[in-house]
N, C-alpha and C positions, 0 to 999 in steps of 0.2 A: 288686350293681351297680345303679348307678339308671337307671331305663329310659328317663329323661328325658332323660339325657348319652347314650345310645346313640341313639338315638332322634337328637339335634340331631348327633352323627356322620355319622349316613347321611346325613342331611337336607344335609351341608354338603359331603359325600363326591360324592354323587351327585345336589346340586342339584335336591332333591323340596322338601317341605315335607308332611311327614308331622306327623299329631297327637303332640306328644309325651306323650300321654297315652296311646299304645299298648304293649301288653306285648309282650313278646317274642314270641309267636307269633302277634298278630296283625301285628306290623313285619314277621315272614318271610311272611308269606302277601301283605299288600302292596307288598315287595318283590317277591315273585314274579312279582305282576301287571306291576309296570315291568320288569323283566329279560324276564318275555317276549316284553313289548311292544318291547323294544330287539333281541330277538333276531331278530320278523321284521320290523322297520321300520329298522331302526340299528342293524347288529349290528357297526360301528367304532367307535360310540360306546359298545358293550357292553364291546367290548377295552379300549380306553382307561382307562374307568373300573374291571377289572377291573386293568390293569395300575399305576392310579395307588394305590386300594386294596391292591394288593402279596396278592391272593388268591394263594396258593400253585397254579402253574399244574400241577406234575405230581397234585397232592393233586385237583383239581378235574378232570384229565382220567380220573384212576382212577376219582374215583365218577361221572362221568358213560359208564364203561367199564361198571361194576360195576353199574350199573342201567338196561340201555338203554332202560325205557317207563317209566321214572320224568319226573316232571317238572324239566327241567331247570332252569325260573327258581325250582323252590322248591331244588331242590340248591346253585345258585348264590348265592340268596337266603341260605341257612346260611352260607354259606362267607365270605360280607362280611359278616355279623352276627358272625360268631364272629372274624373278624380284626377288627373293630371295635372288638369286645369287649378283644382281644390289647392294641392302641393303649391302651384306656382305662386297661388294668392297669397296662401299662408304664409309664406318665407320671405316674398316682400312687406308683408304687415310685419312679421316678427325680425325685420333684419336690424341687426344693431346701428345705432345713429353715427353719424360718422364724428371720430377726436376733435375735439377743439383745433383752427390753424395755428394758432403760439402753443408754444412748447411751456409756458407757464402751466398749461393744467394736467399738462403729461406729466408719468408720473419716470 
C-alpha cells in the first residue's frame, strides 16, 4: 500500500497536514501526538472524529482494557491507521473497471 494515499487519508480524515513522506510508524507515532493532544484538550473532538473514521468502538475499548498503562493515543493512533488502511483496500477492490478503448461499446 502507498504510504502517500494513507498518509493524505488521515491528513483529510482528521484535518492535520502531515508529510506525506512519512512511513507508517512514523504516521502512528505523529498521530499519537495529536490524539493525545485531543484527548486532554478536546476530547469531543476525539469522539467525533473517532466516530466519523467508523474506528471499531468495542475493538478499541478492549485494547484500551487489555493494556491499562499503555499509551492510549499510540493504541488509538493504530486503530485509524489500520481502518484507513481497510477504506483504502475496499475502494480499490470496488473500483469500477475501466470503458472499453472503441467507442463501439459506449453508449
Amino acid at each position: 500500500m502507498d504510504s502517500r494515499e494513507l498518509v493524505n487519508e488521515i491528513n483529510t480524515a482528521l484535518a492535520l497536514q502531515l508529510l506525506p513522506t512519512l512511513d507508517k510508524e512514523a504516521l502512528v507515532a505523529k498521530l499519537a501526538e495529536h490524539i493525545n493532544f485531543l484527548i486532554t484538550t478536546d476530547f469531543q473532538k476525539l469522539i467525533f472524529v473517532l466516530y466519523r473514521v467508523d474506528v471499531n468502538e468495542t475493538k478499541l475499548k478492549a485494547l484500551l482494557n487489555q493494556h491499562p498503562g499503555a499509551d492510549a493515543g499510540k493504541i488509538i493512533a493504530a486503530l485509524l491507521v489500520e481502518r484507513q488502511e481497510e477504506k483504502i483496500i475496499s475502494r480499490s477492490q470496488h473500483r469500477p473497471t475501466q470503458p472499453p478503448e472503441n467507442d463501439e461499446e459506449r453508449w
